[in-house]
PQR file with spaces between the fields and no chain letter, atoms N, CA, C, O and H, PARSE charges and radii, in Angstrom:
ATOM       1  N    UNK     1       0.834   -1.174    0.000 -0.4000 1.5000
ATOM       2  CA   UNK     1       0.000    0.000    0.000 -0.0000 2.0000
ATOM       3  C    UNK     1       0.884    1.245    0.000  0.5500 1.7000
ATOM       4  O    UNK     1       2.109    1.180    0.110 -0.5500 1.4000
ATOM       5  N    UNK     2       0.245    2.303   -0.120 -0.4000 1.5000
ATOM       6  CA   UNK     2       1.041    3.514   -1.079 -0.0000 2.0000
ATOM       7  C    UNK     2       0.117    4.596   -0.651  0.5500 1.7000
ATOM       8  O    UNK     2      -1.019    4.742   -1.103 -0.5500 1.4000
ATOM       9  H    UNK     2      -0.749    2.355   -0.210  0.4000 1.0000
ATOM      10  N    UNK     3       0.555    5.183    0.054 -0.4000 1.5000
ATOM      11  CA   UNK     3      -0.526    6.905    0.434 -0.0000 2.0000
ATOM      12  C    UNK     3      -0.224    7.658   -1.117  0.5500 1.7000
ATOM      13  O    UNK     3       0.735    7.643   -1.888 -0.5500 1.4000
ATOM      14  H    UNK     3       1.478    5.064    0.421  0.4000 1.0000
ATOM      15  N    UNK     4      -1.486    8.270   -1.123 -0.4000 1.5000
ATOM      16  CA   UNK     4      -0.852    9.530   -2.217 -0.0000 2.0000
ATOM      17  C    UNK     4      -1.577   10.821   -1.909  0.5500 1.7000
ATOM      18  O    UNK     4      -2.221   10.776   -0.861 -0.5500 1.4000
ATOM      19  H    UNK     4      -2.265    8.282   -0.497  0.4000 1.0000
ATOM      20  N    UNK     5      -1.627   12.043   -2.624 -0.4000 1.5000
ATOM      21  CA   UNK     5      -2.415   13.024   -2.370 -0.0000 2.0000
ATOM      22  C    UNK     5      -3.304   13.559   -2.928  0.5500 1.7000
ATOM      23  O    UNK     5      -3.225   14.000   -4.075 -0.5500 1.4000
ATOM      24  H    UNK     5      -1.104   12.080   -3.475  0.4000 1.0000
ATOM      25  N    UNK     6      -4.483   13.617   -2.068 -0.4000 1.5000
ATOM      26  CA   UNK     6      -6.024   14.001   -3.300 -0.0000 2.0000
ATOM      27  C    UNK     6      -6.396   15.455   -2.668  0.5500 1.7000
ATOM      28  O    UNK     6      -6.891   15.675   -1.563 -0.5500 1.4000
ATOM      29  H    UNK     6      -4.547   13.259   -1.136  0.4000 1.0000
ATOM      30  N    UNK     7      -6.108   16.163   -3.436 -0.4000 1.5000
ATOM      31  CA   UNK     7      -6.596   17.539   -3.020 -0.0000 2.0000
ATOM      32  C    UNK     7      -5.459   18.028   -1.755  0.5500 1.7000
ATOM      33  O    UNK     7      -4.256   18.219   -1.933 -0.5500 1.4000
ATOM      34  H    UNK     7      -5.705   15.984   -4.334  0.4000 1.0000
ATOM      35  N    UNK     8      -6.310   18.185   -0.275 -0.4000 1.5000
ATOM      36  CA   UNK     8      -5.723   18.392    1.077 -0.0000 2.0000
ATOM      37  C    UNK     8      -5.430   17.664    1.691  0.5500 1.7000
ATOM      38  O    UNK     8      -4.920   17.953    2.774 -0.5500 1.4000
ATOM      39  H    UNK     8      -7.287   18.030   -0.130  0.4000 1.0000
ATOM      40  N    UNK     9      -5.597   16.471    1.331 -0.4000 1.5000
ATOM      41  CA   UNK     9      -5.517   15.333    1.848 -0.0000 2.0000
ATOM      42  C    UNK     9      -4.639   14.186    1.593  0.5500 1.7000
ATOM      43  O    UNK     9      -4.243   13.996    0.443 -0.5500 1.4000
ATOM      44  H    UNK     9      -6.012   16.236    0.452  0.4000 1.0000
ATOM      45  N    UNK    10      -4.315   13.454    2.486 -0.4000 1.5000
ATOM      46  CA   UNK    10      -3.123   12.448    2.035 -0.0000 2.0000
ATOM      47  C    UNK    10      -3.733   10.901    2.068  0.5500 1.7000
ATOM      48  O    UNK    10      -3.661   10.305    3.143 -0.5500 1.4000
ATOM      49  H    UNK    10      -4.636   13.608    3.420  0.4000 1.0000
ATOM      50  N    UNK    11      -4.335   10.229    0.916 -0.4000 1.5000
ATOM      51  CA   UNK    11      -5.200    9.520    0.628 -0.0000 2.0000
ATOM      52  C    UNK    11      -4.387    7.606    1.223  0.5500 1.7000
ATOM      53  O    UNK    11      -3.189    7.399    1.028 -0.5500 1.4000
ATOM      54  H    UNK    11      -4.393   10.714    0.044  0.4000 1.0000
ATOM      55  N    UNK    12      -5.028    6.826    1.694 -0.4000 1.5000
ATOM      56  CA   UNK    12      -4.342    5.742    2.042 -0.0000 2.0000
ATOM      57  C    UNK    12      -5.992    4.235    1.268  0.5500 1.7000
ATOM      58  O    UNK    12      -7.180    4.198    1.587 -0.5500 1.4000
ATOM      59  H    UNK    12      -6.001    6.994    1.853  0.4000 1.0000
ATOM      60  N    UNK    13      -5.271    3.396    0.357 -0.4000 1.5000
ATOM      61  CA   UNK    13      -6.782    2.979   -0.089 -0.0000 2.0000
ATOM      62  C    UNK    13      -6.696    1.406    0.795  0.5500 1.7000
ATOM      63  O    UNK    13      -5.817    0.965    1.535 -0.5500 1.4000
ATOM      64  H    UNK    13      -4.306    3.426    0.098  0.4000 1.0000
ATOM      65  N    UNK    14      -7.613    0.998    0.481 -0.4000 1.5000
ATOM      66  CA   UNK    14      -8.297   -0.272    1.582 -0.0000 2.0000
ATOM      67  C    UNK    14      -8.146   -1.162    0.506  0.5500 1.7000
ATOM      68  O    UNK    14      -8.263   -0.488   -0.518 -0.5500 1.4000
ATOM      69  H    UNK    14      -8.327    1.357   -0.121  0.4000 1.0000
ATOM      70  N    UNK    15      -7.966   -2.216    0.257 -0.4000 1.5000
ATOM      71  CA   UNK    15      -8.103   -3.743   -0.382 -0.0000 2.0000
ATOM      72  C    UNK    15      -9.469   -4.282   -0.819  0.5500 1.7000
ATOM      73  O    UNK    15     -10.116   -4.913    0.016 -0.5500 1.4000
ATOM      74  H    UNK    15      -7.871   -2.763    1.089  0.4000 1.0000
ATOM      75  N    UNK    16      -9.818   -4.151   -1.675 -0.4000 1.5000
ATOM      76  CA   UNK    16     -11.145   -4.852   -1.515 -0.0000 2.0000
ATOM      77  C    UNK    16     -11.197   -6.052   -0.662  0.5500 1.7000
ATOM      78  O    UNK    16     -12.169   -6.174    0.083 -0.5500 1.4000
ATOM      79  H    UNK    16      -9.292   -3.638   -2.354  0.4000 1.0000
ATOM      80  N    UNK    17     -10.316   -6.917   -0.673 -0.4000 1.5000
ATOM      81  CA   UNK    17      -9.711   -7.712    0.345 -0.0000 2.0000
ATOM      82  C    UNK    17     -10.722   -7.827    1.611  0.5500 1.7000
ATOM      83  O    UNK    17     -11.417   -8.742    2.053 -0.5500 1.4000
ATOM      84  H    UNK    17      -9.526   -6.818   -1.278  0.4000 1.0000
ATOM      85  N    UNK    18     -10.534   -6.763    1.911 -0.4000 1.5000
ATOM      86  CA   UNK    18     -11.250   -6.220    3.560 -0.0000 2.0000
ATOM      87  C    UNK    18     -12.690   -6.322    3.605  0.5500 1.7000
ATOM      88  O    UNK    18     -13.337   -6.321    4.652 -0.5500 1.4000
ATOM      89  H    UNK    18      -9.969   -6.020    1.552  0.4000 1.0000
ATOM      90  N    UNK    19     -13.322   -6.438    2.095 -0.4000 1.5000
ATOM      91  CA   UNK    19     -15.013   -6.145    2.102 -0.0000 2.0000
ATOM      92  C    UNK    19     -15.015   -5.459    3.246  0.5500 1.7000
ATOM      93  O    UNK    19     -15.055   -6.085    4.305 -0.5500 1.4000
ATOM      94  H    UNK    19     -12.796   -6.439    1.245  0.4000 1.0000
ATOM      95  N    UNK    20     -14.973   -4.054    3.238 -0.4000 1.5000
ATOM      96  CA   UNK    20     -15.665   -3.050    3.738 -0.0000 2.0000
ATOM      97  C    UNK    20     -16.833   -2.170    2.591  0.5500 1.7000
ATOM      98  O    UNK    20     -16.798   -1.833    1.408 -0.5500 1.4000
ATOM      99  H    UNK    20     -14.941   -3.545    2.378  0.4000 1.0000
ATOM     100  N    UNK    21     -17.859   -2.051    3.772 -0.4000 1.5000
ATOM     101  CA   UNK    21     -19.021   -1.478    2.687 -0.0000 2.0000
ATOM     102  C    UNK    21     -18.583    0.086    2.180  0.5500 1.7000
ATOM     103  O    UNK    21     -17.659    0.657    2.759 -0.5500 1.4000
ATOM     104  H    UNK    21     -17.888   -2.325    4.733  0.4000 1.0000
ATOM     105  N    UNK    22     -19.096    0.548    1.389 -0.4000 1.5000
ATOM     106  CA   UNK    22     -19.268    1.993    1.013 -0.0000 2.0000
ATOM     107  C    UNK    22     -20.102    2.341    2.127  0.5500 1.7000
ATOM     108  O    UNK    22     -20.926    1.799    2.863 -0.5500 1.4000
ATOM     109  H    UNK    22     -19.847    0.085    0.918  0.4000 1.0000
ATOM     110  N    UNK    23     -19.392    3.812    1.906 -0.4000 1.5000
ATOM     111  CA   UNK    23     -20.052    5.003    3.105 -0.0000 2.0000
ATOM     112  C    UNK    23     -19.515    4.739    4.215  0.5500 1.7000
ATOM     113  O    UNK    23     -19.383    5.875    4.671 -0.5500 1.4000
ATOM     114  H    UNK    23     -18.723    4.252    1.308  0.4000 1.0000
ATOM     115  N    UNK    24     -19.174    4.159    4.855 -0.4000 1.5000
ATOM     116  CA   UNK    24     -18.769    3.446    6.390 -0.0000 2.0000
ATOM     117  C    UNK    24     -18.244    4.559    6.939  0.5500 1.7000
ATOM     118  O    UNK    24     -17.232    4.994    6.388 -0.5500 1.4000
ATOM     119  H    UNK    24     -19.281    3.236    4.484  0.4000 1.0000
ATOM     120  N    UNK    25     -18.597    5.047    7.732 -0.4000 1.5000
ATOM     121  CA   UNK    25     -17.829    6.040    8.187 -0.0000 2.0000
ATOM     122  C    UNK    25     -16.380    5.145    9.373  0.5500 1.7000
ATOM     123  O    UNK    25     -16.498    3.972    9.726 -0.5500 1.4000
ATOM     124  H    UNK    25     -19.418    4.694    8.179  0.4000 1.0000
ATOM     125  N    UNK    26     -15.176    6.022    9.772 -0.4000 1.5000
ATOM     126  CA   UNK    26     -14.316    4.946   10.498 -0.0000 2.0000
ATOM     127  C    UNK    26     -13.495    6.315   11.378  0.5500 1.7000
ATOM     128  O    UNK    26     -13.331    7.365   10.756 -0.5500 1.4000
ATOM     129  H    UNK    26     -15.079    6.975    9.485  0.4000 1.0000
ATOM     130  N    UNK    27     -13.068    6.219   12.666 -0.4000 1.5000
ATOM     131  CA   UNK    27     -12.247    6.891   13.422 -0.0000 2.0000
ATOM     132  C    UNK    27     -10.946    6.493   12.909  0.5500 1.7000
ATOM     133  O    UNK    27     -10.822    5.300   12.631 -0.5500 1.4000
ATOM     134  H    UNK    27     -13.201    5.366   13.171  0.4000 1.0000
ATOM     135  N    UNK    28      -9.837    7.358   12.710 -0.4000 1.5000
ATOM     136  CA   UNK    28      -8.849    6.892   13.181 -0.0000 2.0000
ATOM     137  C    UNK    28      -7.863    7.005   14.532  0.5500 1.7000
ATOM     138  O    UNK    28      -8.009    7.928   15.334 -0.5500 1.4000
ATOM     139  H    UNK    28      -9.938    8.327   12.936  0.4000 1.0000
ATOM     140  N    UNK    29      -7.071    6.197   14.660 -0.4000 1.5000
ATOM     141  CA   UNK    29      -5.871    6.486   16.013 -0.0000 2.0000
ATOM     142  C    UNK    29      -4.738    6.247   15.148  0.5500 1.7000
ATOM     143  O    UNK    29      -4.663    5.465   14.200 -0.5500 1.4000
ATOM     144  H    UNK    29      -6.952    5.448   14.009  0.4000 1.0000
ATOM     145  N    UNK    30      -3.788    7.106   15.653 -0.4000 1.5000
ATOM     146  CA   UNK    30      -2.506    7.046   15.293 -0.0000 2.0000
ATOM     147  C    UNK    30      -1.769    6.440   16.138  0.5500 1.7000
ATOM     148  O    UNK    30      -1.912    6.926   17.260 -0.5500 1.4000
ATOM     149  H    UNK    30      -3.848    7.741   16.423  0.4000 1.0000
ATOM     150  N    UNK    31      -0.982    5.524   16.097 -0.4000 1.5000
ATOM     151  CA   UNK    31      -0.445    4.166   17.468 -0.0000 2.0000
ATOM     152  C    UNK    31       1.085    5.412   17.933  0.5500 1.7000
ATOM     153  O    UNK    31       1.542    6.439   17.431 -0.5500 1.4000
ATOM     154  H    UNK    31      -0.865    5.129   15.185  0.4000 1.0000
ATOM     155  N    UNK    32       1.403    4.582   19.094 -0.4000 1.5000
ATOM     156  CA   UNK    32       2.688    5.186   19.224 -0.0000 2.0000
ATOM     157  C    UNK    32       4.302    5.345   18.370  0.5500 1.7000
ATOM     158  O    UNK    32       5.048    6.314   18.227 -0.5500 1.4000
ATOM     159  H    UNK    32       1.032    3.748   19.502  0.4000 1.0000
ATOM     160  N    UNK    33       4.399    3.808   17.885 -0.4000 1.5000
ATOM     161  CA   UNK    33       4.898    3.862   16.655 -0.0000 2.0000
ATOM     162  C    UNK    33       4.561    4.082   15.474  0.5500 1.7000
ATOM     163  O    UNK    33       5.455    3.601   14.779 -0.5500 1.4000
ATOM     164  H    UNK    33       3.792    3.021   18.001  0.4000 1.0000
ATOM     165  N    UNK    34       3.726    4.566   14.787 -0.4000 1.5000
ATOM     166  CA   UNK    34       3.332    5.359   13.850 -0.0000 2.0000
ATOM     167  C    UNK    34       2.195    4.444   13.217  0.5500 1.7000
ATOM     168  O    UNK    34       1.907    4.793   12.072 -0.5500 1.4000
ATOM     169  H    UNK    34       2.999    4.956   15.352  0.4000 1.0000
ATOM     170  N    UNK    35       1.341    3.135   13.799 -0.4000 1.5000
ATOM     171  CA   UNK    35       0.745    2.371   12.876 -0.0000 2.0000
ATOM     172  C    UNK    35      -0.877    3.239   13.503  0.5500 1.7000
ATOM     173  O    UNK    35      -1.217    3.890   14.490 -0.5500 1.4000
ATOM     174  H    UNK    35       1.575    2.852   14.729  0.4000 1.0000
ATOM     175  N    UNK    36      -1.572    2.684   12.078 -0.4000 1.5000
ATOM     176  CA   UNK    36      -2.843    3.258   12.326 -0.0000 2.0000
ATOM     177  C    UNK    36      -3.929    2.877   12.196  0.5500 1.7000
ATOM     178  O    UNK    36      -4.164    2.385   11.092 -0.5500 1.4000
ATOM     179  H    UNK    36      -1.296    2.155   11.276  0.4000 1.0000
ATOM     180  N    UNK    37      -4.952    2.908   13.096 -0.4000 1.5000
ATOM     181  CA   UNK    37      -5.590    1.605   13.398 -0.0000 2.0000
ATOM     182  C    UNK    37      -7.304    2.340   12.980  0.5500 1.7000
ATOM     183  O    UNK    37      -7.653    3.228   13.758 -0.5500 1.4000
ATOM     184  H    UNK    37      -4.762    3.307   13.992  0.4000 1.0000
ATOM     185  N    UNK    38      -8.035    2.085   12.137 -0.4000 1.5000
ATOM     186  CA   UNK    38      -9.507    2.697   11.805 -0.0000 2.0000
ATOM     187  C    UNK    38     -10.808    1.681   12.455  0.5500 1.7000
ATOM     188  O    UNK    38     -11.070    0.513   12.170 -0.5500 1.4000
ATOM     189  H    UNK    38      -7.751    1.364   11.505  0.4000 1.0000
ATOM     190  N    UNK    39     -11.362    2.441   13.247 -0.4000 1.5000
ATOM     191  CA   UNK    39     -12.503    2.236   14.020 -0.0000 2.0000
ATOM     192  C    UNK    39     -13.202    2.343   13.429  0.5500 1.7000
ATOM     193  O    UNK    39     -13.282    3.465   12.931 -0.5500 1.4000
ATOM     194  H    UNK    39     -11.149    3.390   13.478  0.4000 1.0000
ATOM     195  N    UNK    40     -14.387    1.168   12.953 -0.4000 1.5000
ATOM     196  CA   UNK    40     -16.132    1.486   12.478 -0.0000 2.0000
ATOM     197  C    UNK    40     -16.457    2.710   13.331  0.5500 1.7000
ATOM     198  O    UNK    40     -16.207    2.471   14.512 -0.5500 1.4000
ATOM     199  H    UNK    40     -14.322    0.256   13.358  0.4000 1.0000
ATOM     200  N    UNK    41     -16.932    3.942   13.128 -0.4000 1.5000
ATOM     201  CA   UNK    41     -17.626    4.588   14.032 -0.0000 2.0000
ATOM     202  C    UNK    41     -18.888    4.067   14.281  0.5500 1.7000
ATOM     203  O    UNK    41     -19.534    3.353   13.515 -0.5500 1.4000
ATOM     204  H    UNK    41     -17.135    4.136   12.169  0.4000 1.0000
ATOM     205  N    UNK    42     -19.359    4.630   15.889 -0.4000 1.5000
ATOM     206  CA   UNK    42     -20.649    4.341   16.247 -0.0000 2.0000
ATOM     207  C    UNK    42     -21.524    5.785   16.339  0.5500 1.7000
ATOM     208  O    UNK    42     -21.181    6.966   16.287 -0.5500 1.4000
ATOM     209  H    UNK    42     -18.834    5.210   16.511  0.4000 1.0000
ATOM     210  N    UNK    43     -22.936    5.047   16.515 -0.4000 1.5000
ATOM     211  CA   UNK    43     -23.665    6.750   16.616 -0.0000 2.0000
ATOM     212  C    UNK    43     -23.558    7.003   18.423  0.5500 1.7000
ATOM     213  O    UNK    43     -23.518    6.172   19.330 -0.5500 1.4000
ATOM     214  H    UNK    43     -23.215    4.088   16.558  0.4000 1.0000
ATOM     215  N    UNK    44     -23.537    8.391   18.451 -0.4000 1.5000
ATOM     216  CA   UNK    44     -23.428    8.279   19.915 -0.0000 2.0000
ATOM     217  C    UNK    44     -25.045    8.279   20.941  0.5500 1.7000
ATOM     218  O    UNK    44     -26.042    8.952   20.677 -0.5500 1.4000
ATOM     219  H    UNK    44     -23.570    9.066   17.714  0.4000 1.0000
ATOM     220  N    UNK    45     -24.931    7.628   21.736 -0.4000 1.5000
ATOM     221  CA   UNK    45     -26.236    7.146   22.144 -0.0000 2.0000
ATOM     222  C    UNK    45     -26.866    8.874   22.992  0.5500 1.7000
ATOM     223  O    UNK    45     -28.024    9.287   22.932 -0.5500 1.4000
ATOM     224  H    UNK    45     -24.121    7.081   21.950  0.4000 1.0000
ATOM     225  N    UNK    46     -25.805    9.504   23.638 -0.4000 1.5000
ATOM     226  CA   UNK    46     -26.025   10.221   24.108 -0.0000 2.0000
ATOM     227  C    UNK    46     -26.287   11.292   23.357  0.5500 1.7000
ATOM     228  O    UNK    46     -26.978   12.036   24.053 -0.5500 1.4000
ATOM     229  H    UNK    46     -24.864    9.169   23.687  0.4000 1.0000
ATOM     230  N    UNK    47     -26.115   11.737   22.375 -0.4000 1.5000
ATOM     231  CA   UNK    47     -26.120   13.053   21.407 -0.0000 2.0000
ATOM     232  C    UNK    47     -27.873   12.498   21.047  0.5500 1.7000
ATOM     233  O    UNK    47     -28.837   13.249   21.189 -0.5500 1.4000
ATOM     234  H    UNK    47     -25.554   11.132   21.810  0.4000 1.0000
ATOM     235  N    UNK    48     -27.952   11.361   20.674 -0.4000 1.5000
ATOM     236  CA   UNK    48     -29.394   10.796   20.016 -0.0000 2.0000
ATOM     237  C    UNK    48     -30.228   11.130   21.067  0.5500 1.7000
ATOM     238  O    UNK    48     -31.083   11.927   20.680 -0.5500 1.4000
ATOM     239  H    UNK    48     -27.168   10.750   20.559  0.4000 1.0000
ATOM     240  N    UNK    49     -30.347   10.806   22.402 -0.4000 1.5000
ATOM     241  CA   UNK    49     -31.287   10.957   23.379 -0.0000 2.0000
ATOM     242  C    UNK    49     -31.674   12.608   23.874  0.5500 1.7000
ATOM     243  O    UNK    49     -32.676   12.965   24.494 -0.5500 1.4000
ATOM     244  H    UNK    49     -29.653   10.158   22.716  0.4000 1.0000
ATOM     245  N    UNK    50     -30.294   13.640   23.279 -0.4000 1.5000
ATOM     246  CA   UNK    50     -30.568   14.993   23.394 -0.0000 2.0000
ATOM     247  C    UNK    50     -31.494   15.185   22.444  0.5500 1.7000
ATOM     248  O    UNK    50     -32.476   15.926   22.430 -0.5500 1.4000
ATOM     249  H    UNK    50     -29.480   13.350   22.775  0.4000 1.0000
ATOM     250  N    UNK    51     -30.961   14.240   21.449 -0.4000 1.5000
ATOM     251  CA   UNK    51     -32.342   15.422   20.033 -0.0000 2.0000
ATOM     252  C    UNK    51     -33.737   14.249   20.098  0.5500 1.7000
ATOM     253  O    UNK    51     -34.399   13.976   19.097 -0.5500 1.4000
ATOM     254  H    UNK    51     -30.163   13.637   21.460  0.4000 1.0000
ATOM     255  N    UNK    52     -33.888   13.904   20.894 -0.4000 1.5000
ATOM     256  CA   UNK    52     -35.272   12.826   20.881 -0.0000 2.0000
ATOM     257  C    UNK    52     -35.707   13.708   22.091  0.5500 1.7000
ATOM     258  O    UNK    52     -36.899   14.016   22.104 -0.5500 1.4000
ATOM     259  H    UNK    52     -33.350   14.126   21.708  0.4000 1.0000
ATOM     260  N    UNK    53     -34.976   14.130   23.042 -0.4000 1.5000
ATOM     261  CA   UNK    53     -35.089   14.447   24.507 -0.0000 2.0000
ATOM     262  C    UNK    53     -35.605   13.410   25.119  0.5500 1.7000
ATOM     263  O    UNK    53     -36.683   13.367   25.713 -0.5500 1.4000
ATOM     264  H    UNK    53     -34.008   13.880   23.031  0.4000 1.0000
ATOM     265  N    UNK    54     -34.950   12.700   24.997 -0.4000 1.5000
ATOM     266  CA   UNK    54     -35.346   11.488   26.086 -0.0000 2.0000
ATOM     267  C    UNK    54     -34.076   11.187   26.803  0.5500 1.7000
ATOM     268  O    UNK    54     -32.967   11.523   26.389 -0.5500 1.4000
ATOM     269  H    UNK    54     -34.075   12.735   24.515  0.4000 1.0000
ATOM     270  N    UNK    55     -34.381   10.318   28.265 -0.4000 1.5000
ATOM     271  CA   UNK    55     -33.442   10.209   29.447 -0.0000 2.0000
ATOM     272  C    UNK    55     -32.805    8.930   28.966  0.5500 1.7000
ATOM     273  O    UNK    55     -33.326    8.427   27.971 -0.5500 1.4000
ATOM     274  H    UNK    55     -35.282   10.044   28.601  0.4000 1.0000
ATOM     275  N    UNK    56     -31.497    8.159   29.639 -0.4000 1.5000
ATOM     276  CA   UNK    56     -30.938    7.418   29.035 -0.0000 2.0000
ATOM     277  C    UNK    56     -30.805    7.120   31.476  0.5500 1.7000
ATOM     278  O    UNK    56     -29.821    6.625   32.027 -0.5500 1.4000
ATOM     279  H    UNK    56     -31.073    8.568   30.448  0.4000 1.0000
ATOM     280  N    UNK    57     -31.692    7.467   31.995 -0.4000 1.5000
ATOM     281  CA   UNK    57     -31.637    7.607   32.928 -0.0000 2.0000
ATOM     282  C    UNK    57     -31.878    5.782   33.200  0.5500 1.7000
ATOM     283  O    UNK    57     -32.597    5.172   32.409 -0.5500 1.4000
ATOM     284  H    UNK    57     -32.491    7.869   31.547  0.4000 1.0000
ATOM     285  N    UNK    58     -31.084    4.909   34.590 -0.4000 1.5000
ATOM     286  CA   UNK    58     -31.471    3.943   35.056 -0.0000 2.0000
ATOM     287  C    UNK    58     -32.960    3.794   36.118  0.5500 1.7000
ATOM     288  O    UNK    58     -33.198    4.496   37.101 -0.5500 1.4000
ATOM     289  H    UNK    58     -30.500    5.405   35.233  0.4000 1.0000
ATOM     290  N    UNK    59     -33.851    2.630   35.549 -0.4000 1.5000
ATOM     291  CA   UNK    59     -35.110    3.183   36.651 -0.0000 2.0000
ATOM     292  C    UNK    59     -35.169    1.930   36.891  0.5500 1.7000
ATOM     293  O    UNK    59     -35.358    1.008   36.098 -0.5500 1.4000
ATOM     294  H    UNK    59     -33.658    2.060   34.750  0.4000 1.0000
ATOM     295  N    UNK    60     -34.916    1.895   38.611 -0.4000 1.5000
ATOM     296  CA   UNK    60     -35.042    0.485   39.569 -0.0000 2.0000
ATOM     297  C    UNK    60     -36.890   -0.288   39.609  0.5500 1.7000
ATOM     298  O    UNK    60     -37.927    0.149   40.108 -0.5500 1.4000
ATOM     299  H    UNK    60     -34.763    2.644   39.256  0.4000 1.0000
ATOM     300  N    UNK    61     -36.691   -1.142   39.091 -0.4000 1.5000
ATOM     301  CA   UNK    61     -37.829   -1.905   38.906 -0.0000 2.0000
ATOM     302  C    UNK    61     -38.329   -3.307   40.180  0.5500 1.7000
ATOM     303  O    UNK    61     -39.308   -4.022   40.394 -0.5500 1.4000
ATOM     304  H    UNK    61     -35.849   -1.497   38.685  0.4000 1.0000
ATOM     305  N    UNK    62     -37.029   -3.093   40.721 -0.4000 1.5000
ATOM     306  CA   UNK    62     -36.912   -3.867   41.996 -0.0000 2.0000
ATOM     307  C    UNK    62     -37.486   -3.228   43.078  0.5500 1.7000
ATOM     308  O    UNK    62     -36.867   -3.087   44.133 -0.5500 1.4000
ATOM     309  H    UNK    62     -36.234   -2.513   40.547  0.4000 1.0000
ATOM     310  N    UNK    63     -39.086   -2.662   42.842 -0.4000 1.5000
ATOM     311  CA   UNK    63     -39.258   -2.557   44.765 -0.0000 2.0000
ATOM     312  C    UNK    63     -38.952   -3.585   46.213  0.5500 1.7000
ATOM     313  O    UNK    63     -38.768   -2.991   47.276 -0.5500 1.4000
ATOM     314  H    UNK    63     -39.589   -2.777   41.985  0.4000 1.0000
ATOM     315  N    UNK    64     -38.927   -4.507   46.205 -0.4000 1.5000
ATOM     316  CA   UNK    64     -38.739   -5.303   47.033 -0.0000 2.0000
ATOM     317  C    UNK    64     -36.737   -5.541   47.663  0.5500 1.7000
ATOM     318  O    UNK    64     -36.176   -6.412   48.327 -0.5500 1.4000
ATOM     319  H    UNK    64     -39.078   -4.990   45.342  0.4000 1.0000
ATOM     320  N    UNK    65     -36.258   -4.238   46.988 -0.4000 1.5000
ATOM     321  CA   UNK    65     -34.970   -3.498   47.236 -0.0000 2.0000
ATOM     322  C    UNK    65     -34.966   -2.907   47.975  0.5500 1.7000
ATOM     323  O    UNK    65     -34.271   -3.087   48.975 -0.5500 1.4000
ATOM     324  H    UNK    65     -36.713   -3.530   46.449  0.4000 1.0000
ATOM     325  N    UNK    66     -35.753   -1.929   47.798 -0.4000 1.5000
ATOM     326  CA   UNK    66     -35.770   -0.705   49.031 -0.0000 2.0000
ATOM     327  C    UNK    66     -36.039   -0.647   50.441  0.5500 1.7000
ATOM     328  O    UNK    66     -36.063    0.322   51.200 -0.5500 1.4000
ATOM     329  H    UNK    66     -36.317   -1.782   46.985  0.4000 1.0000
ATOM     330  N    UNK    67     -36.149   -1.332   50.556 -0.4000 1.5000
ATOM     331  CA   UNK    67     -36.323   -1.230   52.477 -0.0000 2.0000
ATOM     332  C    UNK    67     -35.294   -1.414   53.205  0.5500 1.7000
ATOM     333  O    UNK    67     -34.834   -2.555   53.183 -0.5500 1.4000
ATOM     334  H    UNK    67     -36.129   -2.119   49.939  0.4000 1.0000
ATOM     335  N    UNK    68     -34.565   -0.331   54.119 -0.4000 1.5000
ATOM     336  CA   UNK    68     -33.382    0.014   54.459 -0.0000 2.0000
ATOM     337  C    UNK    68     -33.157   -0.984   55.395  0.5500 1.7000
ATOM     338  O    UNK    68     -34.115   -1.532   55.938 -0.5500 1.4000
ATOM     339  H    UNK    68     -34.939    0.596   54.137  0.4000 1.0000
ATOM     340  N    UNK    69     -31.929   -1.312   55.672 -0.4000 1.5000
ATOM     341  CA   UNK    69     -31.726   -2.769   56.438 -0.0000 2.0000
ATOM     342  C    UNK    69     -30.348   -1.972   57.641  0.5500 1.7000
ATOM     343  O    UNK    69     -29.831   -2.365   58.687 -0.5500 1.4000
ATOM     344  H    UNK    69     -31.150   -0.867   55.230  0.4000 1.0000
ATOM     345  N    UNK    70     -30.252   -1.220   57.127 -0.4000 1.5000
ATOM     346  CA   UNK    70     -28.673   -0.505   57.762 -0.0000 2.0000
ATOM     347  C    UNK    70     -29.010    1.166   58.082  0.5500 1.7000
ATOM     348  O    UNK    70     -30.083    1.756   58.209 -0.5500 1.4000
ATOM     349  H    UNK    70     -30.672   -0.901   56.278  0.4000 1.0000
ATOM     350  N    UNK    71     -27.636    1.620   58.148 -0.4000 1.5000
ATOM     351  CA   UNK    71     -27.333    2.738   58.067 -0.0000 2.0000
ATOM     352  C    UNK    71     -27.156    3.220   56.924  0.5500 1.7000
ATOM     353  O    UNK    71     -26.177    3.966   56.917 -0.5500 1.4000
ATOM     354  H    UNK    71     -26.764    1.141   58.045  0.4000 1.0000
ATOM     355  N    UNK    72     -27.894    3.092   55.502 -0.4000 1.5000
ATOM     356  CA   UNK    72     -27.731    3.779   54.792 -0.0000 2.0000
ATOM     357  C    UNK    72     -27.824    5.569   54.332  0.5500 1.7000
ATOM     358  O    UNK    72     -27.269    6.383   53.594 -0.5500 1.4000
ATOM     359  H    UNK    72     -28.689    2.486   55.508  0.4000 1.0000
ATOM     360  N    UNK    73     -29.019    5.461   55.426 -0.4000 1.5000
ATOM     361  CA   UNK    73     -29.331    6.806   54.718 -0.0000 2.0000
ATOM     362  C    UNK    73     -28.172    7.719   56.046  0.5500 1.7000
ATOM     363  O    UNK    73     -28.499    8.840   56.434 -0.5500 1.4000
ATOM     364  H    UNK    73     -29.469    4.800   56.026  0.4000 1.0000
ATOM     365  N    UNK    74     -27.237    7.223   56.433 -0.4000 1.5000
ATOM     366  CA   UNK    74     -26.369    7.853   57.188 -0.0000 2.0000
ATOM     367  C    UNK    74     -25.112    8.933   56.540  0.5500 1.7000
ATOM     368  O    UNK    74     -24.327    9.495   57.303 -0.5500 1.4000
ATOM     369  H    UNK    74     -26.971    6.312   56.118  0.4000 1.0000
């Protein structure tokens, strides 16, 4: 493999090899010795629940939990 330059950019191509789909979006990391490793990106769960406005909040379904046995509420 062989980087070259497209426009601003310094282009690196994939193998068909890899069957990766079109569009894929991918993170990269740059390693400490210079290798570089591309992440499938994910959607972020939290950005999604701002524009839905919904809570991503935990809700205890266990009543038979709650009844204090200790010093908790200390």
């Amino acid at each position: 493999m062989k980087t070259r330059k497209q426009g601003n950019a310094i282009v690196l191509t994939v193998p068909t090899k890899f069957n990766l789909q079109p569009d894929q979006e991918y993170v990269a990391v740059k390693g400490e010795l210079g290798s570089i490793t591309y992440v499938p990106k994910v959607n972020n769960i939290f950005e999604k629940a701002l524009e839905n406005n919904e809570t991503l909040r935990f809700e205890d379904e266990f009543n038979e939990d709650k009844k204090l046995i200790g010093r908790e509420e200390v």
